[in-house]
C-alpha positions as CSV (number, residue, x, y, z in Angstrom):
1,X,-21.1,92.3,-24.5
2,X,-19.5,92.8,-21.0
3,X,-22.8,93.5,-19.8
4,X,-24.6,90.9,-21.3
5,X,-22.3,88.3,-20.0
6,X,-21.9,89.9,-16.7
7,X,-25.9,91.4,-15.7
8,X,-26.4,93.0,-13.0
9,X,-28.0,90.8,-9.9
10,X,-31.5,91.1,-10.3
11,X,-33.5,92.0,-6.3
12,X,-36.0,88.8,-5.9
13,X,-38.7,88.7,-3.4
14,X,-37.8,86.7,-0.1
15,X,-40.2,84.1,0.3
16,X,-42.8,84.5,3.0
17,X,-42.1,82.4,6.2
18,X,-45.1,82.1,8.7
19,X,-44.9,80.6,12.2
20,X,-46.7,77.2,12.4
21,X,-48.2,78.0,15.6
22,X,-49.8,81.0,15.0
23,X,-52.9,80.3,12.6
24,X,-55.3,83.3,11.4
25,X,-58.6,81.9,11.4
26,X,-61.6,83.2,8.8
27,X,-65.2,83.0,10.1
28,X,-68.1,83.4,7.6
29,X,-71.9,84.6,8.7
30,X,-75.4,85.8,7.2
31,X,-75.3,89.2,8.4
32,X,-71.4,89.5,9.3
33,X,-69.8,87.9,6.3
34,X,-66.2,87.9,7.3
35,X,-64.6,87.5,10.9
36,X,-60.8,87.3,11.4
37,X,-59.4,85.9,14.8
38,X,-55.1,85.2,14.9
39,X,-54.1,82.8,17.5
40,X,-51.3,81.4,18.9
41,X,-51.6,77.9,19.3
42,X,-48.8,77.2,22.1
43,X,-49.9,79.6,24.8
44,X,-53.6,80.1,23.4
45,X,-53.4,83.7,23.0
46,X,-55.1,85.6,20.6
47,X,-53.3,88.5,18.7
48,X,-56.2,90.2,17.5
49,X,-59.7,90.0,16.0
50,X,-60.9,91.9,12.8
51,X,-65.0,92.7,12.5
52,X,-66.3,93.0,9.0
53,X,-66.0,96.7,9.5
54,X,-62.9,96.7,10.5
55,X,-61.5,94.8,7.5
56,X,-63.4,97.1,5.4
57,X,-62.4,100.4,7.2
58,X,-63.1,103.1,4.5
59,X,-65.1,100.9,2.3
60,X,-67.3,99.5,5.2
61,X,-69.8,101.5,3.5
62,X,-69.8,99.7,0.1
63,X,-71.3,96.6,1.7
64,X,-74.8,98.1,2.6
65,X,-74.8,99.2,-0.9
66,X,-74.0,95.8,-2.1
67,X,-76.7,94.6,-0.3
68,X,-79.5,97.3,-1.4
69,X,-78.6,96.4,-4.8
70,X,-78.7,92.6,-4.3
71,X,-82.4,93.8,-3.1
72,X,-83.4,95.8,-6.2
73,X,-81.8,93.1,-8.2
74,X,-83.4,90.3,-6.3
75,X,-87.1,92.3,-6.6
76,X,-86.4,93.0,-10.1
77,X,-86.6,88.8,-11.1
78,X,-89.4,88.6,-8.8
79,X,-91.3,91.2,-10.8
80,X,-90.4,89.4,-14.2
81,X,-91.0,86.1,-13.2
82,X,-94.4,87.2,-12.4
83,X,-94.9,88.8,-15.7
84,X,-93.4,85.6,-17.1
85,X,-91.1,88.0,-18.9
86,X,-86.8,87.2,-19.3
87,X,-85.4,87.6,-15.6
88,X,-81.6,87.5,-16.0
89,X,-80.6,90.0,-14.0
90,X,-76.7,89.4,-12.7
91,X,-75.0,90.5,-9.2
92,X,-73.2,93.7,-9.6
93,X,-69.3,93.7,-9.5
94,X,-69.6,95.6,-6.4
95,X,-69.5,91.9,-4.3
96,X,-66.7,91.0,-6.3
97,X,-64.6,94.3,-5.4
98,X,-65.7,93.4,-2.0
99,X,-64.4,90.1,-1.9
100,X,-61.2,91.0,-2.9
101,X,-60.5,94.3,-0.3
102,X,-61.3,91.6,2.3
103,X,-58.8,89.2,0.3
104,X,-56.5,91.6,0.2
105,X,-56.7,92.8,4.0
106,X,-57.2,89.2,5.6
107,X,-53.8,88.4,4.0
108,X,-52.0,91.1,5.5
109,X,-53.5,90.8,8.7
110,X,-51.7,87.5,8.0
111,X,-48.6,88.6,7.2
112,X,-48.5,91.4,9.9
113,X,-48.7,88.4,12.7
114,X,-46.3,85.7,10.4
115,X,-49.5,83.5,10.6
116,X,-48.4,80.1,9.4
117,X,-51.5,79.4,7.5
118,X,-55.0,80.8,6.6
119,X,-57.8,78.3,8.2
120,X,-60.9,78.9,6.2
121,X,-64.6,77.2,6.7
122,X,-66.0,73.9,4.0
123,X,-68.3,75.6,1.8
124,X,-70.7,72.5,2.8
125,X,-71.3,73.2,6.2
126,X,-72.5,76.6,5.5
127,X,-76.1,75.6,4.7
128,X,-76.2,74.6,8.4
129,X,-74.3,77.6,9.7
130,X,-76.9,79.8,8.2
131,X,-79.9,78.4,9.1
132,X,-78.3,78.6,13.1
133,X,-77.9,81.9,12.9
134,X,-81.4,82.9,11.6
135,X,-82.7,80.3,14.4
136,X,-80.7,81.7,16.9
137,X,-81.9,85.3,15.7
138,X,-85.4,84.2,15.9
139,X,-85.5,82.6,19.2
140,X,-83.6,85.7,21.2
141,X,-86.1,88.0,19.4
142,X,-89.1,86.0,20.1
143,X,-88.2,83.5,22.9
144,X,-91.9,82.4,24.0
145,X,-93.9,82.0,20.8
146,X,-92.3,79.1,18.3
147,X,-94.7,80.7,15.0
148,X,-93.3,84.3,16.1
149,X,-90.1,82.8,15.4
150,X,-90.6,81.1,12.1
151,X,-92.5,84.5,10.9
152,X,-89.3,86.3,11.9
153,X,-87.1,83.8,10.4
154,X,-88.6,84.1,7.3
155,X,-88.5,87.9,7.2
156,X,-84.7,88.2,8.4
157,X,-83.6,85.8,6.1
158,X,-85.5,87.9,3.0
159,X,-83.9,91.5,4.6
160,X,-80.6,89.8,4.9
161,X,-78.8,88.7,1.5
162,X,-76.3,85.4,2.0
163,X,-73.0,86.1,0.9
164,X,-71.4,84.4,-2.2
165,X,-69.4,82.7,0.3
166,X,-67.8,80.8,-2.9
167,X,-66.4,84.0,-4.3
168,X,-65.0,85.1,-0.9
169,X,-63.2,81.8,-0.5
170,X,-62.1,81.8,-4.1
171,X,-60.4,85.7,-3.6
172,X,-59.0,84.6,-0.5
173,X,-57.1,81.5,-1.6
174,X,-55.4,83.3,-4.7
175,X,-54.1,86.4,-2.8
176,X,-52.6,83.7,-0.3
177,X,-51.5,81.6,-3.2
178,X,-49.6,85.2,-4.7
179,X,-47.9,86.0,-1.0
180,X,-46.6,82.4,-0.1
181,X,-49.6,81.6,2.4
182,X,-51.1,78.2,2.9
183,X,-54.5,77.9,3.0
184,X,-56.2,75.3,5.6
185,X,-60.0,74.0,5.7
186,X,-62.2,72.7,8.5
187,X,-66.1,72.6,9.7
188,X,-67.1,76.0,10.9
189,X,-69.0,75.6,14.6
190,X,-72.4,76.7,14.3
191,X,-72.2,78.1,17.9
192,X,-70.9,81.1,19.4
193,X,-70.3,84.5,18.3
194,X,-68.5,84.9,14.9
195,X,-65.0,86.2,17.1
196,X,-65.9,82.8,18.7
197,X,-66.3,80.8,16.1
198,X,-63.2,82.3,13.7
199,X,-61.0,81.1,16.7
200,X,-62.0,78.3,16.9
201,X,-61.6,77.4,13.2
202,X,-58.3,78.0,13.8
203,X,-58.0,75.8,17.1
204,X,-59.9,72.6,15.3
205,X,-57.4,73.2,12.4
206,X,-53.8,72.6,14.5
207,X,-55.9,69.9,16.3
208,X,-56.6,68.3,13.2
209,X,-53.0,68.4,11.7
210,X,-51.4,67.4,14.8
211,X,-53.3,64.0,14.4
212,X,-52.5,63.6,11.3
């Protein structure tokens, strides 16, 4: 009874405190699907940027096998549909264990720097953002014939499989939501390179709060 009137203090979990000023932005490509830049807002420095194989480390690996199965899967409903036969053939999981390592390390990359928020890209502007990056492709690989570049455009975009971008996002905001982090949105730039362009998500985010 002693006990059960007096219990012993139970440890709780501090609750995480980031620095306003220092935002982790997340930029999202074709054939790099994740790129992680943490700035400091006040003096404009940046802490560090994270590649897609640097998030991944170890597991770096599993994406190129993601992507040959998204292939096989991808010429697998081709084949049926030409047959006129049932062509339901899912994603693997593998994306979705993907999606949540880069989750998981984008949120303590977070953490490691006391990032105030996470400053993620609108879904709805990725349409755009894709089609730059094939242009872009095309025109450095082909930059004097204009039907070179749509006949590359057309092949990259079939040897490179989009990210479910969706799923990402989704993974991304409830790890944040589980460690205390809050999550921002803006227009990803469809310019620059994707260290570029995950900095500036983060600069066009503190802009946009400090008007509001």
């Amino acid at each position: 009874m002693a006990r059960i009137n007096n219990p012993y203090p139970r440890p709780s979990k501090p609750l995480y405190k980031g620095q306003s000023h220092i935002l982790l932005g997340v930029s999202l490509g074709l054939e790099k699907p994740a790129t992680v830049a943490v700035v400091d807002m006040i003096s404009g420095k940046v802490f560090t940027y994270r590649s897609i194989k640097q998030l991944l480390g170890n597991n770096y690996r599993l994406l190129n096998r993601q992507r040959q199965q998204k292939k096989a899967l991808s010429h697998k409903r081709k084949v049926a549909q030409s047959q006129a036969a049932p062509n339901q053939y899912g994603d693997s999981e593998l994306g979705e264990y993907i999606d949540r390592l880069l989750a998981k390390e984008i949120v303590a990359i977070a953490q490691k720097y006391s990032a105030g928020s996470i400053v993620l890209p609108k879904l709805e502007g990725m349409r755009e953002q894709i089609n730059s990056e094939i242009q872009a492709k095309a025109e450095e690989k082909c930059p004097e014939s204009i039907e070179a570049q749509k006949k590359y455009a057309k092949q990259y975009r079939r040897s490179v499989n989009q990210w479910s971008y969706g799923r990402l996002i989704e993974n991304i905001n409830s790890q944040a939501a589980q460690a205390g982090i809050v999550i921002e949105e803006t227009k990803q730039s469809v310019k620059g390179s994707p260290q570029d362009k995950a900095k500036e998500i983060a600069s066009a985010a503190y802009k946009y709060r400090n008007k509001s």
